[in-house]
C-alpha positions as CSV (number, residue, x, y, z in Angstrom):
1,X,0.0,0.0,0.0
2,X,1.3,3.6,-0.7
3,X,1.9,5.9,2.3
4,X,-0.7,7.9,3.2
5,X,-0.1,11.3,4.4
6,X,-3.0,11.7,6.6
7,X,-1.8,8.8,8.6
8,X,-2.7,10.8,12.2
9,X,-6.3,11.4,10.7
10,X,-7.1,8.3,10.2
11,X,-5.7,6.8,13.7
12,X,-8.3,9.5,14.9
13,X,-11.3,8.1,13.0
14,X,-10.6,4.7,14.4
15,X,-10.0,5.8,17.7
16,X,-13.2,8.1,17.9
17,X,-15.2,5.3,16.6
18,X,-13.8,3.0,19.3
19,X,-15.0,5.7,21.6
20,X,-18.3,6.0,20.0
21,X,-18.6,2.2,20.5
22,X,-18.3,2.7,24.4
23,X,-20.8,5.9,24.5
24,X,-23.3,4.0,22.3
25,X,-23.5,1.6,25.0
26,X,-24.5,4.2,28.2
27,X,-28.2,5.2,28.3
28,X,-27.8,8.7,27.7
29,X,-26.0,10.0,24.8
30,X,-25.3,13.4,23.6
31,X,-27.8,13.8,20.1
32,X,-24.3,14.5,18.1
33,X,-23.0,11.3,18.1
34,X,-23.7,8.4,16.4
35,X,-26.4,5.8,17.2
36,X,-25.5,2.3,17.9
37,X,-26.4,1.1,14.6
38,X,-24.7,3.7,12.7
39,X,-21.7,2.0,14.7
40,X,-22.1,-1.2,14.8
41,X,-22.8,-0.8,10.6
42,X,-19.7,0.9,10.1
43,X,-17.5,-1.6,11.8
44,X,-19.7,-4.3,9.9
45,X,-19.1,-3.1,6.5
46,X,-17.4,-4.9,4.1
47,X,-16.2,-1.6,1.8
48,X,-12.8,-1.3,0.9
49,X,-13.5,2.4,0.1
50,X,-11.4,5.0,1.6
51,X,-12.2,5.8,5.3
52,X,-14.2,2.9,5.7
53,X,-12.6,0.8,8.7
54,X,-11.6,-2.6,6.5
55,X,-9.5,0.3,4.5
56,X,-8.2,1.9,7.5
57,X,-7.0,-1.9,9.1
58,X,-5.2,-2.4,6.4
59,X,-3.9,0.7,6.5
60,X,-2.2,0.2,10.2
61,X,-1.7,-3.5,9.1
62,X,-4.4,-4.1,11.8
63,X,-6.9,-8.0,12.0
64,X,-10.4,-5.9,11.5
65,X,-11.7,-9.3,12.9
66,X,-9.6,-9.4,16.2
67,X,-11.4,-5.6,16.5
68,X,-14.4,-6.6,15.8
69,X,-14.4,-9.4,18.1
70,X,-13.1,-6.9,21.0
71,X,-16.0,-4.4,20.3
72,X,-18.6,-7.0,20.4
73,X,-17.3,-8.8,23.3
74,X,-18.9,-6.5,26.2
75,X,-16.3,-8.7,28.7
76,X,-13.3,-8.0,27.0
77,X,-10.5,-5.9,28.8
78,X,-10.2,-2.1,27.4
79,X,-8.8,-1.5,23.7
80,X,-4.9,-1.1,24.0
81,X,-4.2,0.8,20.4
82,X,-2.0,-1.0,18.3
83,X,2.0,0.4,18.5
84,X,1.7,1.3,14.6
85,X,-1.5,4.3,15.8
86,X,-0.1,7.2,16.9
87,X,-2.8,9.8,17.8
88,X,-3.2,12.3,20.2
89,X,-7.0,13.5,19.9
């Protein structure tokens, strides 16, 4: 894969939408972030497009399956970014 210049950008959008994965799941949520579906779709999607999140895995040479498993897994210890993200948000 080329380098991307952005690189920082895009550890952002994964690590908001981690986030947003842990706000969807309290009862009260602010109205400007995303629902639980529109999470739960966006790590479901099979698009390769940019942004989406398989493009963005591949892009930190992450397993989108090993995230998806951790996100879906309401028992599993907190996310521990991988060494290759770098973002300070």
């Amino acid at each position: 894969m080329q380098e991307i210049p952005c690189k920082e950008l895009w550890a952002a959008v994964l690590t908001q939408a981690l986030k947003d994965t842990k706000e969807c799941l309290k009862v009260h949520r602010k109205n400007d972030q995303p629902s639980q579906e529109e999470v739960k779709e966006w790590f479901k999607s099979e698009s390769n497009e940019i942004g989406s999140f398989l493009w963005i895995c591949e892009l930190f040479e992450l397993d989108p399956n090993l995230i998806r498993t951790h996100i879906t897994d309401q028992t599993s210890p907190a996310f521990i970014p991988h060494p290759k993200i770098h973002c300070h948000i």
